[in-house]
VEXMARKE-108771 format. One record per residue: residue number from 1; x, y, z of N, C-alpha, C, CB in turn. Coordinates in nm, 3 decimals, always signed. Glycine has a CB too. Layout:
+-----+---------+---------+---------+---------+---------+---------+---------+---------+---------+---------+---------+---------+
: num :      nu :      nv :      nw :     cau :     cav :     caw :      cu :      cv :      cw :     cbu :     cbv :     cbw :
+-----+---------+---------+---------+---------+---------+---------+---------+---------+---------+---------+---------+---------+
: NUM :       X :       Y :       Z :       X :       Y :       Z :       X :       Y :       Z :       X :       Y :       Z :
...
+-----+---------+---------+---------+---------+---------+---------+---------+---------+---------+---------+---------+---------+
//
This chain:
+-----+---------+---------+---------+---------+---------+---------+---------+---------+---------+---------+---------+---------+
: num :      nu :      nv :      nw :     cau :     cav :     caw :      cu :      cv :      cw :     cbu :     cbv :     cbw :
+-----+---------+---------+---------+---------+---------+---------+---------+---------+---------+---------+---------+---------+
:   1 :  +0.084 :  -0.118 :  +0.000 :  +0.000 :  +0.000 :  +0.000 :  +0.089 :  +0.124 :  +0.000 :  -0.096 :  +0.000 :  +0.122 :
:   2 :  +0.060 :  +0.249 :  -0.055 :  +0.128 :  +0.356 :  -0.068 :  +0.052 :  +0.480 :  +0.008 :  +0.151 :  +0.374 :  -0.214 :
:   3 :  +0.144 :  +0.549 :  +0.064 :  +0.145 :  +0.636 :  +0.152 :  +0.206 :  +0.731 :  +0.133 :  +0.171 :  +0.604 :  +0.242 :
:   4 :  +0.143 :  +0.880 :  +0.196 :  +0.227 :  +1.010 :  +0.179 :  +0.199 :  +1.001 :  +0.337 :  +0.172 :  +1.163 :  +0.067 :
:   5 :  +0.323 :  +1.023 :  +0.385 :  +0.342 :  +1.096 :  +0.505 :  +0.361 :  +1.228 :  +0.584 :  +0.401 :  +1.060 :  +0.526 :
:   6 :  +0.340 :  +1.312 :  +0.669 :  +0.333 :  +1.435 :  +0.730 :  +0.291 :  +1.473 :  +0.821 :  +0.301 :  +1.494 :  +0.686 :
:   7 :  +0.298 :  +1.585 :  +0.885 :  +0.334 :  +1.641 :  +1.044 :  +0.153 :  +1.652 :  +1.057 :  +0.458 :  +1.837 :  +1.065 :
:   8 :  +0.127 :  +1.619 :  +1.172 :  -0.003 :  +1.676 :  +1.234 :  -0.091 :  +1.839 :  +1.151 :  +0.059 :  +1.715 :  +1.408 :
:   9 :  +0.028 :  +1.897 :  +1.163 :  +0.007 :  +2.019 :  +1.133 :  -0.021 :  +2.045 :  +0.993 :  +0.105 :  +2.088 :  +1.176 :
:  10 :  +0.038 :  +1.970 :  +0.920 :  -0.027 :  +1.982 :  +0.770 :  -0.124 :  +1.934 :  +0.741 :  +0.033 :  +1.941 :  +0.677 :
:  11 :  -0.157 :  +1.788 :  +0.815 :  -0.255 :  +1.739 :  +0.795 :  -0.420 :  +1.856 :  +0.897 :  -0.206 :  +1.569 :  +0.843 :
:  12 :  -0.410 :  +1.896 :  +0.994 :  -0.487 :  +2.005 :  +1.010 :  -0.526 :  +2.084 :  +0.936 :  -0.457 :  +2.061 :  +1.070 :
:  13 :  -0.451 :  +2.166 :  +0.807 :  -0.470 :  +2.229 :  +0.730 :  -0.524 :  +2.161 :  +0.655 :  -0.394 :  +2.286 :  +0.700 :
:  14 :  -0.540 :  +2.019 :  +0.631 :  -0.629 :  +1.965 :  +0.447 :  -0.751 :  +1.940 :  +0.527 :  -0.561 :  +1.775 :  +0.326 :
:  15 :  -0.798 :  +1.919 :  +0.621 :  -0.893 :  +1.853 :  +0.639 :  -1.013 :  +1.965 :  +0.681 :  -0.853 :  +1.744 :  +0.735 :
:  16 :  -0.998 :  +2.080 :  +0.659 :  -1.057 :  +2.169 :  +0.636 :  -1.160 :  +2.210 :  +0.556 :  -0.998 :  +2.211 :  +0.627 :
:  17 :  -1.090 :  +2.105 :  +0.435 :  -1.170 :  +2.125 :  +0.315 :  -1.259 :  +1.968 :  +0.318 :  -1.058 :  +2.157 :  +0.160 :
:  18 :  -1.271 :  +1.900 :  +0.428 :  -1.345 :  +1.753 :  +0.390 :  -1.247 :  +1.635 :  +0.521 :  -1.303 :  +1.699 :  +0.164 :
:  19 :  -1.368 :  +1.547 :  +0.571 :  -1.331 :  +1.471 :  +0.660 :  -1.355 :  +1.504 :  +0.752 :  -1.239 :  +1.443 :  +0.664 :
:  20 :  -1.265 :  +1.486 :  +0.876 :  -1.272 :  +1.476 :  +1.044 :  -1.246 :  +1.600 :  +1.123 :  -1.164 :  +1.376 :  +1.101 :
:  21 :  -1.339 :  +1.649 :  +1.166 :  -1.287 :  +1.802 :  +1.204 :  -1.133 :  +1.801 :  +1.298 :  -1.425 :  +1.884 :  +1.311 :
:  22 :  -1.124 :  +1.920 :  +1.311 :  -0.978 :  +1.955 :  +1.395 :  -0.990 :  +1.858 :  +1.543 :  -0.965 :  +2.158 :  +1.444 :
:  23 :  -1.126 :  +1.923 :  +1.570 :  -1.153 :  +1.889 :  +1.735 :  -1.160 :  +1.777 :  +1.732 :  -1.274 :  +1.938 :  +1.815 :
:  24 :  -1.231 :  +1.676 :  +1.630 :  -1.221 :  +1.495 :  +1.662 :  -1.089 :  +1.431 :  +1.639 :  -1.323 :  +1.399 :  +1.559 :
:  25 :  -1.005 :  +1.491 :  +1.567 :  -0.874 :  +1.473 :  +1.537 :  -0.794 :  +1.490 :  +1.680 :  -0.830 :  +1.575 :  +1.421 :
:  26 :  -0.777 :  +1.616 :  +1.754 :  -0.757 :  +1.672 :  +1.896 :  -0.776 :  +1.548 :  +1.977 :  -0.864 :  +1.798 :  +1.940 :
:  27 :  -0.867 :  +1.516 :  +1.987 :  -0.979 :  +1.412 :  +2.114 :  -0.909 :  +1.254 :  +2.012 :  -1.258 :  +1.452 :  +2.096 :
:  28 :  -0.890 :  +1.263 :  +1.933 :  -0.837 :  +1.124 :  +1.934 :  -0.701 :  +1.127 :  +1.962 :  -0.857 :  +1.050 :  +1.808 :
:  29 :  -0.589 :  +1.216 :  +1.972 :  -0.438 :  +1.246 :  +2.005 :  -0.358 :  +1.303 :  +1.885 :  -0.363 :  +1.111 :  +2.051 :
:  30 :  -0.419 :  +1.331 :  +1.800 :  -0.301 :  +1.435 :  +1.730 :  -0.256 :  +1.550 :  +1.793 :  -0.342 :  +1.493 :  +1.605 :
:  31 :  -0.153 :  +1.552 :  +1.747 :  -0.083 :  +1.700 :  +1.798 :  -0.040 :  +1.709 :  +1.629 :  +0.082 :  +1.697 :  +1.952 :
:  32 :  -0.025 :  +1.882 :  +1.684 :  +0.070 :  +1.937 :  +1.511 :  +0.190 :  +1.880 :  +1.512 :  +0.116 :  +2.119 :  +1.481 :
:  33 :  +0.275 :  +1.832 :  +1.645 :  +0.399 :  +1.764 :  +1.581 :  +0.401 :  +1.569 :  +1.533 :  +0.523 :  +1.796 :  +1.710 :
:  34 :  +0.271 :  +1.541 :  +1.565 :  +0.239 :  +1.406 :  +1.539 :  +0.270 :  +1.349 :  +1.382 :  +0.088 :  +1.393 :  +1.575 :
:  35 :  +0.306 :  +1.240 :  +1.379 :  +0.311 :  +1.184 :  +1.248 :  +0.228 :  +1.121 :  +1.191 :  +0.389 :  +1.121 :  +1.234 :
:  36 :  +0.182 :  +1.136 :  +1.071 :  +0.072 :  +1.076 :  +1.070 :  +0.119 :  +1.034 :  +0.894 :  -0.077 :  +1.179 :  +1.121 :
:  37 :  -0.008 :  +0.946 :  +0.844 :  +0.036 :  +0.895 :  +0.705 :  -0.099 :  +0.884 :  +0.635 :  +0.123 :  +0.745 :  +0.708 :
:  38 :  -0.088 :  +0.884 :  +0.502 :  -0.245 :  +0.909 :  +0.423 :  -0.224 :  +0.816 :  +0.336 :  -0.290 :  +1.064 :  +0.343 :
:  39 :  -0.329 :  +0.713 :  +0.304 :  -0.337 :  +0.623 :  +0.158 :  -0.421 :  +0.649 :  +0.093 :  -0.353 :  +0.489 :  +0.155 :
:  40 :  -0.389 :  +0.577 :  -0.078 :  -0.433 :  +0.644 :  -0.191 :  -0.592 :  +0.672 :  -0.169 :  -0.398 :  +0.555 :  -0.323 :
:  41 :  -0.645 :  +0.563 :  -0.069 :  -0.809 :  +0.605 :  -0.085 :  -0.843 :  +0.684 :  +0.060 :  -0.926 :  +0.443 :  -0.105 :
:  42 :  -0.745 :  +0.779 :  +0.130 :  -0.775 :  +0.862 :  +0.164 :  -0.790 :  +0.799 :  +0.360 :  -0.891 :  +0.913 :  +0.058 :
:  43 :  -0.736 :  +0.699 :  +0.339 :  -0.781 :  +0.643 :  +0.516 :  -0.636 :  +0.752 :  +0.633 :  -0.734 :  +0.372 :  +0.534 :
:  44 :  -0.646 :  +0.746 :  +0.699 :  -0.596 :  +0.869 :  +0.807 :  -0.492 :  +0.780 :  +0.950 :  -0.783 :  +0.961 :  +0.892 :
:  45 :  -0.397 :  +0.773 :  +0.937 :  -0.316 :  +0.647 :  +1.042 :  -0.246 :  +0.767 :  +1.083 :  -0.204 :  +0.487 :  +0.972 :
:  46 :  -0.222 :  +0.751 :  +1.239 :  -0.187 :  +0.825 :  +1.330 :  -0.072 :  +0.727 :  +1.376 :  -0.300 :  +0.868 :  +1.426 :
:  47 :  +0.070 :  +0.786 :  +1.380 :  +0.161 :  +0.661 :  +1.443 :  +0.186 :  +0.725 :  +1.603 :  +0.340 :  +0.632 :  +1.341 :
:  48 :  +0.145 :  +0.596 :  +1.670 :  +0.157 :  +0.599 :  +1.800 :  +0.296 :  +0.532 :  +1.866 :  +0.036 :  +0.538 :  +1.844 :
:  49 :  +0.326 :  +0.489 :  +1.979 :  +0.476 :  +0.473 :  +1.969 :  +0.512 :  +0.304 :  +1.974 :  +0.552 :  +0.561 :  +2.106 :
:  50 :  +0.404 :  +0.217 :  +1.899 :  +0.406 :  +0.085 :  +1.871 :  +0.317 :  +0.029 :  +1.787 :  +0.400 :  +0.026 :  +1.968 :
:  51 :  +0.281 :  +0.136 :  +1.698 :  +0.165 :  +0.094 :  +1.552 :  +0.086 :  +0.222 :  +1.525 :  +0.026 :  -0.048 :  +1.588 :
:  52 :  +0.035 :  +0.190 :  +1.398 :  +0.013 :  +0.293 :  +1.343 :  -0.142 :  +0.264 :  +1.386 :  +0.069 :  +0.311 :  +1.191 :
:  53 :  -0.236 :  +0.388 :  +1.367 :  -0.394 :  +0.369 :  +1.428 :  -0.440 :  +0.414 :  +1.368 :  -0.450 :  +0.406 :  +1.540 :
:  54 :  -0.575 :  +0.381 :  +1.258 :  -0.645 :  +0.451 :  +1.174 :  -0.729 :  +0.516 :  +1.230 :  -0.694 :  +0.393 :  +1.088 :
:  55 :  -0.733 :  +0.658 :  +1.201 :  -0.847 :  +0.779 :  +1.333 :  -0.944 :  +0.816 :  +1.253 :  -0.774 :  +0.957 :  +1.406 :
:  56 :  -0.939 :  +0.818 :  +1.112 :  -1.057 :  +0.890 :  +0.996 :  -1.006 :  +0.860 :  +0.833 :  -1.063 :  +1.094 :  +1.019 :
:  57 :  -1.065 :  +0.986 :  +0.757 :  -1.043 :  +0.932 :  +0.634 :  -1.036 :  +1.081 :  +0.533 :  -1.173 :  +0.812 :  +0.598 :
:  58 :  -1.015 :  +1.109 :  +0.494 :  -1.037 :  +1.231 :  +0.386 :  -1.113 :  +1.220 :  +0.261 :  -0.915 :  +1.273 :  +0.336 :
:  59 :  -1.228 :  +1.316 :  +0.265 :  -1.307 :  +1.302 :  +0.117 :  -1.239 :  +1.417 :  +0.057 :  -1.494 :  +1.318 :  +0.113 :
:  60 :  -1.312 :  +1.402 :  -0.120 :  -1.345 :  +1.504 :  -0.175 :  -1.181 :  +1.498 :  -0.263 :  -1.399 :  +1.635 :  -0.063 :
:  61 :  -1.098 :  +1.576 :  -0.295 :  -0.969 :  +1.559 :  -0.403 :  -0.870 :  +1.591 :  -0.319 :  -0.961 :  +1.658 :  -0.543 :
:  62 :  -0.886 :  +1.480 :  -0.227 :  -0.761 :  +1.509 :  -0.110 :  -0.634 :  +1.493 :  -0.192 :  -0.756 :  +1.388 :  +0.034 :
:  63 :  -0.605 :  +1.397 :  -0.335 :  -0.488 :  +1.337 :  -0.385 :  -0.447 :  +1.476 :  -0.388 :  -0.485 :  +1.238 :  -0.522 :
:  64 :  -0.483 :  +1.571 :  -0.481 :  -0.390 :  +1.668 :  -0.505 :  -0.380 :  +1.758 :  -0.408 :  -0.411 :  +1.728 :  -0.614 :
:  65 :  -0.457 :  +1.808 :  -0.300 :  -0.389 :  +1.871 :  -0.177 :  -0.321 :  +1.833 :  -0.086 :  -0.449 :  +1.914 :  -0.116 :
:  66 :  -0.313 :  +1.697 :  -0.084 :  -0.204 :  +1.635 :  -0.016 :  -0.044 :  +1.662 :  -0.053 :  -0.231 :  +1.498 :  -0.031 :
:  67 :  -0.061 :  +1.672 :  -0.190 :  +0.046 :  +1.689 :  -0.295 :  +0.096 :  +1.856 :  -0.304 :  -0.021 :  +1.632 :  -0.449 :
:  68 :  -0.003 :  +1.914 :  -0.294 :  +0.040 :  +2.079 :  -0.276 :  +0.106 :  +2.074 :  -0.145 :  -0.097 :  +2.201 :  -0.271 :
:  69 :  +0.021 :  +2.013 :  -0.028 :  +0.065 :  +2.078 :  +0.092 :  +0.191 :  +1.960 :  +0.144 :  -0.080 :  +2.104 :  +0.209 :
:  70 :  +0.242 :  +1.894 :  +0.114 :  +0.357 :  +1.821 :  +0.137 :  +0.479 :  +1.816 :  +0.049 :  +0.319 :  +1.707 :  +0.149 :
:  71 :  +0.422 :  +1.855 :  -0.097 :  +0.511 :  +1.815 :  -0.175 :  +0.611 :  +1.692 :  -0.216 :  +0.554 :  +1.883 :  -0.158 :
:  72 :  +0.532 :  +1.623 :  -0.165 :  +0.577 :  +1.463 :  -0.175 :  +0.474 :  +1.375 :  -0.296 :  +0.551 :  +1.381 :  +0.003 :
:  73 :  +0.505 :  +1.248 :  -0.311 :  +0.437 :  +1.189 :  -0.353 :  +0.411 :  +1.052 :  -0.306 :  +0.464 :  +1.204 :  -0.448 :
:  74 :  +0.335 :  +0.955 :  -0.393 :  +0.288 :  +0.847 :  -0.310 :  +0.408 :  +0.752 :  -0.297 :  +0.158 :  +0.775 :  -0.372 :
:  75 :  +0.432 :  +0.690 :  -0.175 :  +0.589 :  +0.566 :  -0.191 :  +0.482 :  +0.453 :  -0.132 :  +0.789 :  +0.601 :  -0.053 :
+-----+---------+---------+---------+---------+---------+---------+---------+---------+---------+---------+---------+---------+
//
């Protein structure tokens, strides 16, 4: 499976436009310095400090704002 990875804090900024608000994101343990990782169909894994935890999901054309706001691509 392929993944873009990035800081809490970027991921706060996409989900603005679609998905899990800030505050359910908050209440499940993100922080802006948290790591977190996104797959191609948009599912939301939070790495905790012995596995990764799926918390939500992103709708709507997350592929290419993921891609603006990281500048990465899928590995």
């Amino acid at each position: 499976m392929q993944f873009i990875e990035m800081s809490g804090r970027q991921l706060l900024r996409l989900v603005t436009e679609g998905g899990p608000s800030p505050e359910e994101l908050s209440e499940i343990g993100l922080k802006e310095d948290s790591v977190v990782r996104v797959n191609r169909q948009g599912d939301i894994e939070l790495r905790r400090p012995d596995r990764w935890d799926l918390i939500g999901g992103l709708i709507g054309d997350f592929e290419a704002r993921i891609k603006r706001e990281t500048g990465l691509d899928w590995v």
